[in-house]
N, C-alpha and C positions, 0 to 999 in steps of 0.2 A: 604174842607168839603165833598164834592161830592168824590174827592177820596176815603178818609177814608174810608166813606160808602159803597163805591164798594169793595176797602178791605174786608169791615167786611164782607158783603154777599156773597162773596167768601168761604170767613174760613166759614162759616154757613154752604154752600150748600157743603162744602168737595170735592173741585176741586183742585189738586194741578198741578201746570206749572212748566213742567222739559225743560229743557235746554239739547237740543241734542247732542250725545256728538262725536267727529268722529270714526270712522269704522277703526281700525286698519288693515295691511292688511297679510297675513299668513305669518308667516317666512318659508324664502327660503331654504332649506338644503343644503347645497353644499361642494362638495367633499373638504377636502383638497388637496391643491396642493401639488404634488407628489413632495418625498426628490429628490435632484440630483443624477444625472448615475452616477454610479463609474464604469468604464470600463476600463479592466486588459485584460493582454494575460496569460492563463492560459496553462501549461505542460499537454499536456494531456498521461493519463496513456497506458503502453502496455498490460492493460488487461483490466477484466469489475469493476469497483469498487464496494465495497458495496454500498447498497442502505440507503440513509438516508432520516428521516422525516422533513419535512419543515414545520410550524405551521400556512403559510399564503398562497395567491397564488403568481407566480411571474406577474412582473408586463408586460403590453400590450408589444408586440413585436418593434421595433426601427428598422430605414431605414437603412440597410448599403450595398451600391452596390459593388459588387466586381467585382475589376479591372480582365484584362484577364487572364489567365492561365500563368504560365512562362515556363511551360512543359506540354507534354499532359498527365502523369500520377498524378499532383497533385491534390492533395484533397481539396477543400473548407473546412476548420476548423474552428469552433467558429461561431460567428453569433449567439445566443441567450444567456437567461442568466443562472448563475450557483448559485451555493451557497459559498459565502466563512463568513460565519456572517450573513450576506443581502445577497440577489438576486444583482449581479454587472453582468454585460454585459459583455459576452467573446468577443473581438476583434474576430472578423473574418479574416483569411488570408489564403493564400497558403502555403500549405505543403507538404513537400516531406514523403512521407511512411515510417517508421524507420527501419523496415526490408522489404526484397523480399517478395508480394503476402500479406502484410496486410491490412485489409480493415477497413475503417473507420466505426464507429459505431455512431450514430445520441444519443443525450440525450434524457433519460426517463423522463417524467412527467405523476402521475399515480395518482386520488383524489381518496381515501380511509379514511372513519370515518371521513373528516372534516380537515385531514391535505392533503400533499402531500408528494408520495413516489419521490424521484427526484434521478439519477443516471447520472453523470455524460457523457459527451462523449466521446469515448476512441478508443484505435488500438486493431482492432482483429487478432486474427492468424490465418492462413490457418486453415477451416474445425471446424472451434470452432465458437457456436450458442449463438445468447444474450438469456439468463435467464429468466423472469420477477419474480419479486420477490413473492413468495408463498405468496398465501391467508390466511395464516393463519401467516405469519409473522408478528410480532409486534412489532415496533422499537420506541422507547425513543423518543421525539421533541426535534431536535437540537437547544440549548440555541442561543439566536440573540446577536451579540457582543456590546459593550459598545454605549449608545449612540441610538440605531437603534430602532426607531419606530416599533412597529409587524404593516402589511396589513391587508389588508380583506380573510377573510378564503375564499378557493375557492366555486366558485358558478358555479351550473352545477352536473351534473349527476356522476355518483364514474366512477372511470375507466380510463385507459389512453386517454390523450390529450398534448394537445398543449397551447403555450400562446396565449391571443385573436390578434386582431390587431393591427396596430398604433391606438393611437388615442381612444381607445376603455375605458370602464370604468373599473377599478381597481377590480380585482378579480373573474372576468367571465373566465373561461373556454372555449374551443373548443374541444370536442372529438374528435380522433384522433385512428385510427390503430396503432400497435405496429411498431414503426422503421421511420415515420413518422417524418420529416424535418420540425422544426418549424419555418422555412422562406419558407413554403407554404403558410402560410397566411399574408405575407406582402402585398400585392398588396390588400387583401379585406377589403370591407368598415369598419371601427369601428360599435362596437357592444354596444350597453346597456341594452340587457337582453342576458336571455339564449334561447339558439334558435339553430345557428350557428353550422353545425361539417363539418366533413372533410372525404370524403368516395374514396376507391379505388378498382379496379379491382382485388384484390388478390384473386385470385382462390382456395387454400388452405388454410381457413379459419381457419381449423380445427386444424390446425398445429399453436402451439403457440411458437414455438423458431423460429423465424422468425427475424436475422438478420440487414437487413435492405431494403429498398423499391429499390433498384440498378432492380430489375426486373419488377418494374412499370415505364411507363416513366411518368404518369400523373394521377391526383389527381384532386379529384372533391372536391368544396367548395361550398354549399349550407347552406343560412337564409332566413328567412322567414321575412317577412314586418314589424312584431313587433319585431325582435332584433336587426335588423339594426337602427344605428342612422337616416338617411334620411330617415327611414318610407317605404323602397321599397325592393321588394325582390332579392333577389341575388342567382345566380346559374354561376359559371364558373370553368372552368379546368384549373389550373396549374401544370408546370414541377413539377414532384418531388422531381429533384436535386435540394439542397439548391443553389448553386449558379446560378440557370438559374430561379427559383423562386425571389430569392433578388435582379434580376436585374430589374424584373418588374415595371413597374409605380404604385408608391404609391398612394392611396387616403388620407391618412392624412401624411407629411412629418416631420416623427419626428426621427431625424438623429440621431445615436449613436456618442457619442461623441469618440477622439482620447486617447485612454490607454493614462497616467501621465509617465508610464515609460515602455522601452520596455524589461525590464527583466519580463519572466512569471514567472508566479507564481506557487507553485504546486497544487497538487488538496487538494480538503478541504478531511479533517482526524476529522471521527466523534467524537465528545467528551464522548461518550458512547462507544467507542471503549475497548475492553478488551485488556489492556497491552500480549504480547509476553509472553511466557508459556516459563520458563528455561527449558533447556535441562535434559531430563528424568537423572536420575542417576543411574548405574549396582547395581543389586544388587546380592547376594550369592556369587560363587567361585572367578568371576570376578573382582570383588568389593573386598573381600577381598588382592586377588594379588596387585591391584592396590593401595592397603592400604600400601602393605607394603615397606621400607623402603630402596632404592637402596643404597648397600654399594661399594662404589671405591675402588680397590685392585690399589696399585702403583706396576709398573714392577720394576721388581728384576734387581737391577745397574750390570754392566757388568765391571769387572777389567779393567782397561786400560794397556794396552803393552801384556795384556795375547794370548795365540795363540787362544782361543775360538770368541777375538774381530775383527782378522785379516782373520777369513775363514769364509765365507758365511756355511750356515746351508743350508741341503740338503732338499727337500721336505717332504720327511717321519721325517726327523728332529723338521720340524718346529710345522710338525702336532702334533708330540709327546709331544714335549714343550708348544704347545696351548692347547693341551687337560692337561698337569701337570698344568698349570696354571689357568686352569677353574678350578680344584680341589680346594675345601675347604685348606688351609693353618692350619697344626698343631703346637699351640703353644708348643717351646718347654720345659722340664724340668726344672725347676727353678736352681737344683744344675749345671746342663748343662750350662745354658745360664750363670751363672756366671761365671763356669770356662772356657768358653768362647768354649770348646769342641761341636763341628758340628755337629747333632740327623742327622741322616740319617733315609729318609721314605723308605720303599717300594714301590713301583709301583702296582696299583690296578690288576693292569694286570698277575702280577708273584705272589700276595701274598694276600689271602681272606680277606676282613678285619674281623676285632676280636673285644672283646667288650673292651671298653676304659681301662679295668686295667689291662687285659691280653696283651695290646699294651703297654703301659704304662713299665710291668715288664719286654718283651720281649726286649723293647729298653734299657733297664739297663744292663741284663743279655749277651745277646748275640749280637754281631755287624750285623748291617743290611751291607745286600749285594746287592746293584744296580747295574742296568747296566745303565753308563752313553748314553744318547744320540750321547755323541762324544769320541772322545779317552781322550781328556784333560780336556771336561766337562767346558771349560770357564777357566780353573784355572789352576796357572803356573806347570810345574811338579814338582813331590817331590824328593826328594835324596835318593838313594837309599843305606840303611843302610850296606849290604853285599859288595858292589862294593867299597865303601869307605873303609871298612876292606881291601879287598884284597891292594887296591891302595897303602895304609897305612902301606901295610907288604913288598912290592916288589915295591920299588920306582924306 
């Protein structure tokens, strides 16, 4: 009864009793874990290749020390990543130079509007400067192949750089000078903001076809306390040559793994690329010639047992004969050619030509007169109708 009561004077005085409820607590965001390295040995090209648009950044740089030299002219090759679809990891190795006096050229990585310009790394020739690709160039975003997650667009200021560190978060940047070896920053702490670039002594600043850094020997790497992961700042100098950089002590150890197969591969070929242009075509007098339609003359058969087959033809002979033979060929008279009677030409040489029916009447009327090239002309001798008479009377 005494309950009740307290009930009711409860609900009277309008007190209601809640039941606490717990404190959820924030959700955590967290990156996902990055797909797996595909790592390939790539052909690298004998000139600069086009530049293509990448729609993410690539990802933090991977540990790979290289072994010694096996010659003192070879080149550390590969060691960062490319494009073939995805961002896949060049195997780094030793190379020998493909010709005499060419020099290696370091990959472009350039943030522009939100993508990235990315240019492969390649063999230069004596006396020939890297490019960078115009400001005002504007390239199509290379389609990502089947299958392949897009990244985080890069973060960081537009401009040439480099990939962040091991270990670093997904799509930071490090500014960088042009020609700049992106295994300078292996050795440096991982990064989780923007902060971090990479500065060097180059005295001719002003000058933008700049090569590569072969006339720096060291490169400065400074961050500041809020973009490094451990909260501290950083400032040191590293080699510029990619392999005296990658031999370095890493602070985060994250290995490249070993190429699947040791066939390279060649370099990626934009799929905006404009097909090969057919070869132009002549046009006017040239064009016509070439239109028209080469006719085969067969050489005129030679008797056999005749004396013209049995004596070599003299120089001035043969000339004679090649130039009769280049001449056009006239068909002969139809009543001729039946009665099987031989049209005799004249020689351009002894006799003007004439217009077609005046030629025509002349060879009906009057017997053309030649002078053969040789005494027998190829063909056996005739009998001689006189000598047979006499023979004939005085046997």
């Amino acid at each position: 009864m005494r309950i009740a009561l307290f009930a009711l004077a409860l609900l009277v005085g309008g007190c209601v009793i809640q039941v606490p409820r717990e404190v959820q607590p924030a959700p955590v965001v967290e990156e996902a874990a990055p797909p797996p390295v595909v790592s390939v040995y790539e052909e690298p090209p004998l000139s600069e290749p086009a530049p293509i648009a990448v729609g993410w950044a690539p990802p933090p740089m991977l540990v790979e020390v290289p072994p010694p030299p096996p010659f003192p002219y070879a080149a550390w090759v590969g060691g960062y990543w490319v494009w073939q679809g995805n961002w896949v990891w060049a195997h780094g190795h030793w190379m020998e130079p493909p010709r005499p006096q060419y020099a290696w050229v370091h990959p472009y990585y350039e943030h522009r509007g939100g993508v990235v310009i990315f240019i492969s790394g390649y063999w230069s020739a004596p006396g020939v400067v890297f490019v960078p690709p115009r400001p005002e160039l504007v390239l199509a975003v290379e389609p990502a192949a089947v299958g392949v997650i897009p990244g985080p667009r890069p973060i960081g200021p537009e401009g040439c750089f480099v990939p962040a560190p091991p270990g670093s978060r997904r799509g930071i940047i490090i500014p960088a000078p042009v020609g700049t070896a992106p295994a300078v920053v292996t050795s440096a702490p991982p990064v989780v903001a923007v902060g971090m670039r990479v500065t060097t002594n180059v005295t001719n600043i002003h000058n933008t076809n700049i090569t590569n850094v072969t006339n720096v020997t060291n490169v400065t790497i400074v961050a500041p306390p809020a973009a490094t992961a451990s909260g501290r700042a950083f400032s040191s100098s590293v080699p510029a040559a990619p392999h005296l950089a990658a031999a370095r002590p890493a602070v985060v150890q994250a290995r490249a793994p070993e190429p699947q197969s040791r066939r390279p591969v060649a370099p990626y070929v934009s799929a905006h690329a404009k097909p090969a242009a057919p070869p132009s075509q002549p046009h006017g007098a040239v064009a016509d010639a070439r239109l028209q339609p080469v006719v085969a003359r067969e050489p005129q058969p030679v008797h056999a047992g005749s004396a013209g087959s049995a004596q070599p033809q003299r120089p001035a002979q043969r000339e004679e004969g090649a130039s009769a033979a280049a001449r056009p060929v006239q068909s002969a008279p139809p009543k001729a050619a039946a009665a099987g009677t031989p049209v005799a030409r004249t020689p351009d040489a002894k006799a003007p030509a004439k217009a077609p029916a005046a030629a025509t009447a002349a060879s009906k009327t009057a017997p053309a007169k030649t002078a053969p090239p040789h005494p027998d002309k190829g063909k056996a001798p005739k009998p001689d109708a006189k000598k047979d008479a006499k023979q004939d009377a005085h046997p």
